[in-house]
C-alpha positions in Angstrom: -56.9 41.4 31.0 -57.7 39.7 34.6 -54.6 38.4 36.3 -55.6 34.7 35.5 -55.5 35.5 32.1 -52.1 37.2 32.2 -50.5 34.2 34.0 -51.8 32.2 31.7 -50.1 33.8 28.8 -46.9 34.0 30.4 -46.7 30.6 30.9 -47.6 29.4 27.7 -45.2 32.1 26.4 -42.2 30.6 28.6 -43.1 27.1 27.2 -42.7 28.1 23.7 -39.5 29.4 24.5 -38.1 26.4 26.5 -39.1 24.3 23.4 -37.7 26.7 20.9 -34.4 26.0 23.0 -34.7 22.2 23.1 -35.1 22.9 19.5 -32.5 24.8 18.7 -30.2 22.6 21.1 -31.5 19.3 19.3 -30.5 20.5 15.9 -27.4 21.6 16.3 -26.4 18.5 18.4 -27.0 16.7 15.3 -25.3 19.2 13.0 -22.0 18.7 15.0 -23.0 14.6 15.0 -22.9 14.9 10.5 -19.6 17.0 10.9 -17.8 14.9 13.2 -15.0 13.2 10.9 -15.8 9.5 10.1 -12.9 6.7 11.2 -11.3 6.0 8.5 -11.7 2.6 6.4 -9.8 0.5 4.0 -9.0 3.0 1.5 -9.3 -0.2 -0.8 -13.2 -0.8 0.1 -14.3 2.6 0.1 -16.4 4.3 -3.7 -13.5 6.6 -4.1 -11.2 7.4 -7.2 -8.4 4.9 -4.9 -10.9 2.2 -5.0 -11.1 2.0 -9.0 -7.3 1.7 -9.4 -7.6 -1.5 -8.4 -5.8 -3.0 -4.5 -2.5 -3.9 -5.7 -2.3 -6.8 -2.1 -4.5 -9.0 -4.4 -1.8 -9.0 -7.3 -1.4 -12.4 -8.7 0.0 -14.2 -11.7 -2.0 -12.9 -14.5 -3.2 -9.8 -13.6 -2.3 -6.5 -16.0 -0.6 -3.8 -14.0 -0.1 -0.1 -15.7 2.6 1.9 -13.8 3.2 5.4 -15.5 1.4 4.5 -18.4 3.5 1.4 -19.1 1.4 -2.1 -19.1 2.9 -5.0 -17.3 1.5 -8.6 -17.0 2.2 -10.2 -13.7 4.4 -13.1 -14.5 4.8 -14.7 -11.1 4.2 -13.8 -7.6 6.6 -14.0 -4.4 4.9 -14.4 -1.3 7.6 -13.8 1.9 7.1 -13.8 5.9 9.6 -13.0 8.7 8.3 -13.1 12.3 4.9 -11.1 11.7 5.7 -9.4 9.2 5.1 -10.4 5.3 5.1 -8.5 1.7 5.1 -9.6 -1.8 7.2 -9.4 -5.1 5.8 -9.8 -8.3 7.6 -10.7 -11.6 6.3 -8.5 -13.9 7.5 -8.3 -17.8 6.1 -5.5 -20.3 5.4 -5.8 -24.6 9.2 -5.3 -25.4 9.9 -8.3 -22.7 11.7 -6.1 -20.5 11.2 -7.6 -16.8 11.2 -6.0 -13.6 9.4 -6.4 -9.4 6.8 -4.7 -7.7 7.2 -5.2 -4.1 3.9 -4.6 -2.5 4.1 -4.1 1.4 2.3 -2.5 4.4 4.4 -0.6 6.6 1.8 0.4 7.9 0.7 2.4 4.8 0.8 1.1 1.5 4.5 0.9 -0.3 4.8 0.5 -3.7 8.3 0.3 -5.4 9.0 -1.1 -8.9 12.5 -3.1 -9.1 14.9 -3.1 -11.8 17.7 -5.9 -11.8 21.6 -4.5 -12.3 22.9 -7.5 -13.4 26.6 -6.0 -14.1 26.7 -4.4 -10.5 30.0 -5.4 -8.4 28.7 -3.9 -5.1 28.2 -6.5 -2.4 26.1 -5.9 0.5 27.0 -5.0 4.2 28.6 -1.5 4.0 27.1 1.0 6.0 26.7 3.0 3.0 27.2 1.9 -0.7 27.9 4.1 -3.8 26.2 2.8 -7.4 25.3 4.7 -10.6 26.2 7.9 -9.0 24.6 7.8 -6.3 25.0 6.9 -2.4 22.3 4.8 -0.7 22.3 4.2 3.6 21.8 0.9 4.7 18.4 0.1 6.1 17.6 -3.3 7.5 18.3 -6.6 6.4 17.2 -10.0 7.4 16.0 -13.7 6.3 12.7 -14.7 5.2 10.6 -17.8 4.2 9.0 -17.7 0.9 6.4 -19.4 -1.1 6.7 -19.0 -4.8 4.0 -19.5 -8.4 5.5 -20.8 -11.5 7.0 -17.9 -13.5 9.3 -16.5 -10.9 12.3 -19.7 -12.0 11.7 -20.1 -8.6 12.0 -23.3 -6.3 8.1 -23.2 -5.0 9.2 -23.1 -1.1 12.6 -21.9 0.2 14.3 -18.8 2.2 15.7 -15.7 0.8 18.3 -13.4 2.5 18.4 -9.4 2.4 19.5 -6.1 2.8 18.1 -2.9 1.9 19.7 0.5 1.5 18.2 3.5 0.8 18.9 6.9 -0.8 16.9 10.3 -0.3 14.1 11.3 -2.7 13.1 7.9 -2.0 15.3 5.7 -4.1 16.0 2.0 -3.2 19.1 -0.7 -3.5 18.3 -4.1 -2.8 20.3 -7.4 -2.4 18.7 -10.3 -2.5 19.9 -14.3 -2.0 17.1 -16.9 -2.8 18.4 -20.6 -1.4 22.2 -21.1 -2.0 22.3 -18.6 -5.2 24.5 -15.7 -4.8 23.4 -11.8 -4.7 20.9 -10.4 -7.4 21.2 -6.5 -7.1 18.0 -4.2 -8.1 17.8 -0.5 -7.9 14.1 0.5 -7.0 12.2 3.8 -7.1 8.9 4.0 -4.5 5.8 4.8 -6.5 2.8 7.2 -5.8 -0.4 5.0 -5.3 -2.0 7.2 -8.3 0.7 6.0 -10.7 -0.7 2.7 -10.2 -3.7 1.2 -11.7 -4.7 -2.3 -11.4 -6.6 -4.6 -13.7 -7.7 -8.4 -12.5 -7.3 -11.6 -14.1 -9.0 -14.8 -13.9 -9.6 -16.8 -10.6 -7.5 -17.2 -7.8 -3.7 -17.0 -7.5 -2.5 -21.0 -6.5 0.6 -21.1 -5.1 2.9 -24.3 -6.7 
């Protein structure tokens, strides 16, 4: 082999390695691209198990909610706003008539907690810590808020309601609310797992009266 020849070789042999790099280099740029965790999106919008339970901030008067099992129909809806914050509360009332509230709030994430009113308490709110059905719950927050209400909640349609919230650990809830000029109603509440929930829409739109 003449020395033209050989130089000739080794050149093409050197290309065929730089492009076997650039290869190489190419492909595993892209592997690392597919890998790289997505941003997450609304956990509501996505094709995931989450998605077919339903989104429990479109609740409205109608709607069939089943919480551990049990089947609820949503009576009436509470819609409340303080400063920029709002949530919901949603009458809900089972087969046997027995009534209780979903709040429905985003602080940030999701919180779910099903209400059940304690019509006989005698507690009244503003202790830093308050003691009922054997157990101690720690003040939280408390505040006022403007509502809109649907027919179904015995309601007035537009109005404010006063609060304060205690809490317990394990995540159980004591709540005192005040709508208009009506005195304390007192619910215990227990925060519910998103997978306990499943969701089931009714109808059209929710109108608020």
């Amino acid at each position: 082999m003449d020395g033209t020849l050989a130089y000739l070789v080794a050149g093409a042999g050197c290309l065929l390695g730089v492009a076997g790099v650039v290869i190489a280099v190419v492909a595993l740029t892209r592997a690392r691209s597919k890998a790289r965790p997505q941003t997450p999106g609304d956990p509501f919008r996505d094709r995931d198990a989450d998605a077919l339970r339903g989104d429990p901030r479109t609740l409205k008067p109608g709607d069939i909610v089943e919480i551990r099992q049990v089947s609820y129909t949503v009576r009436g809806s509470v819609h409340l706003v303080e400063g920029g914050w709002s949530w919901a509360e949603h009458l809900l009332d089972d087969a046997g008539g027995v009534k209780r509230w979903l709040s429905v709030e985003e602080d940030p994430d999701l919180e779910l907690v099903l209400w059940t009113g304690e019509p006989s308490a005698t507690v009244t709110p503003g202790a830093p810590t308050l003691e009922i059905a054997g157990r101690r719950y720690q003040w939280d927050e408390s505040g006022q808020a403007k509502y809109t209400a649907t027919e179904g909640t015995g309601l007035d349609p537009r109005g404010t309601m006063r609060y304060h919230d205690y809490q317990a650990p394990g995540g159980a809830r004591l709540s005192f609310e005040a709508y208009g000029e009506a005195g304390w109603e007192v619910n215990l509440g227990e925060q519910l797992h998103r997978a306990e929930v499943m969701i089931y829409p009714q109808g059209g739109p929710e109108t608020v009266a």
